[in-house]
Residue, then its C-alpha position, 0 to 999 in steps of 0.5 A: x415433646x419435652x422441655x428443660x425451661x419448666x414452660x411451654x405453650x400450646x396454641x390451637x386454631x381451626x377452620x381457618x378454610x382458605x379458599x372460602x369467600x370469607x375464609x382466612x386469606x393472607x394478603x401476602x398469598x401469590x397465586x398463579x394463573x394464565x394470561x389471555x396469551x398463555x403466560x404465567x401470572x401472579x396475582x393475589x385476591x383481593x380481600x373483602x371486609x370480612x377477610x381483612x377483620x379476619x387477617x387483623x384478628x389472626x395476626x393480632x392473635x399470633x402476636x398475643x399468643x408470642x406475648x404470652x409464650x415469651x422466650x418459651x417454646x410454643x406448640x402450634x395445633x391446626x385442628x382440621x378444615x385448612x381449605x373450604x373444598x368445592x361442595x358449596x361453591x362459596x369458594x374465591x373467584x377463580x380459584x382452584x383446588x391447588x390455590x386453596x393449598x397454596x392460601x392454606x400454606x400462606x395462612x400458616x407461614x407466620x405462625x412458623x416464623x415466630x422464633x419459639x415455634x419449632x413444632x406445628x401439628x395438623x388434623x385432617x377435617x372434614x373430607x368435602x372440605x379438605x378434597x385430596x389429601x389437601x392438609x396433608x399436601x400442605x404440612x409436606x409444603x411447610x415442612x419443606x419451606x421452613x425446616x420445622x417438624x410439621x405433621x399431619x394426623x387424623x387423630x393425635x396424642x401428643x404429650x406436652x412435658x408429661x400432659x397429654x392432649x387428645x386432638x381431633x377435628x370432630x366432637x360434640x355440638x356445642x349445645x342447641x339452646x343458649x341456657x344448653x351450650x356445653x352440656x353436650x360437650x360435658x358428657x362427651x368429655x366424661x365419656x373420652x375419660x372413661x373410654x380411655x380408661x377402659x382401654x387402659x390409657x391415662x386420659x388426657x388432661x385436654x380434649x382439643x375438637x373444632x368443625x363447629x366454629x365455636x368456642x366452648x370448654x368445660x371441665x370434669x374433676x374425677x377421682x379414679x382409684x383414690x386419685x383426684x384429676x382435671x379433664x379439660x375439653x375445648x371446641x375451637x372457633x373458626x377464622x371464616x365468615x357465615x356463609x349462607x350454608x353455614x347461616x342455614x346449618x346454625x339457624x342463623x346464628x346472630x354471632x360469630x367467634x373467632x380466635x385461638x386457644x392457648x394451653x400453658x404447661x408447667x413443670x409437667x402440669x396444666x396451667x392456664x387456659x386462655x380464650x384470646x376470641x372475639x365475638x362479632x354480632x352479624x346483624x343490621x340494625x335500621x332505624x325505620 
């Protein structure tokens, strides 16, 4: 992955679980069913609160991420989980396995319509999420309709003009305590360093990981053989509600951050990394 104009840009979502009851939906998806005399009939979901807030913050974030790429070339990264799967029946009405593919494929579209977008990775998730090689099925999908290089990978290196990124769907906790939060993830990211150094690879300036639906990024400064480096890990929010699963496996957790995650490389070096998240307080205030 090279480039003649000096800049590019990375941007990186996750856990976008199409198909979920409160998972991204586009509202221009068209599915198809059977009539009560057998025809075949296109229909679209309807979207409910929480998945119209979701589709204007995703499509708000997609122009931002355009804004901030300009005229420059911008790499897309999907870090796992594009569909929810069936394993904890949160699933849309009516749907099937093949509709989460077609939701997931309606959902990306647009990021690979913008003009600058040439490249667009995808990481394979969680396995009860992701039933029949589902993001796999639909990188070949969006392949095939746009003509843009889109691949699937369980685990991807890319270099970025030089800056290596290392891209995987499962990390470290984000933190079980508020005053802990990326405490974890620092040591997880000095241990990614080391590893690959003893493997004898330069380690990556960005460790990119999702499956938590957080936002958390912590850096590590280290000196290897008299020479100074910066290492970056980045857990990626998601584009889906708390379900009651997930109220149960965050302990019911007040907030919810959704968003993207945008890496500027210039000139062969890390620049700017630059949350565009948003935070959203789920609970009911009553006066009583």
């Amino acid at each position: 992955m090279t480039d003649r104009s000096g800049r590019r840009i990375v941007a990186a979502l996750s856990d976008t679980h199409g198909g979920h009851l409160l998972g991204l939906l586009n509202p221009a998806t068209v599915l198809v069913k059977a009539s009560p005399n057998g025809e075949a009939v296109e229909w679209t979901p309807e979207l409910n609160t929480t998945q119209r807030k979701l589709w204007r913050e995703y499509t708000t974030n997609t122009a931002m991420a355009a804004e901030f790429a300009g005229d420059d070339e911008l790499l897309v990264f999907h870090d796992g989980d594009a569909t929810q799967g069936d394993a904890h029946n949160h699933t849309i009405p009516d749907t099937t396995r093949e509709d989460q593919r077609e939701i997931a494929y309606f959902n990306l579209v647009p990021l690979l319509q913008l003009k600058t977008v040439k490249k667009m990775r995808l990481l394979t998730g969680t396995e009860i999420h992701v039933p029949e090689s589902a993001e796999a099925r639909i990188a070949w999908r969006l392949a095939r309709a746009t003509g843009k290089d889109v691949r699937i990978y369980n685990h991807d290196r890319p270099s970025v003009d030089g800056v290596i990124f290392d891209v995987a769907h499962h990390g470290p906790h984000p933190g079980t305590r508020d005053w802990l939060f990326g405490n974890v993830a620092t040591l997880y990211l000095r241990d990614r360093v080391y590893r690959d150094r003893r493997l004898g690879r330069q380690p990556a300036a960005v460790y990119l990981r999702g499956h938590y639906h957080h936002w958390v990024h912590v850096s590590i400064y280290d000196e290897w053989e008299g020479r100074q480096s910066e290492h970056h890990l980045v857990i990626l929010p998601s584009f889906c509600g708390l379900g009651e699963y997930a109220r149960k496996a965050t302990r019911s957790d007040p907030t919810l951050t959704t968003g993207i995650g945008l890496f500027e490389v210039v000139d062969g070096r890390l620049g700017r990394i630059v949350p565009v998240t948003q935070t959203w307080d789920l609970r009911t205030e009553e006066e009583l």
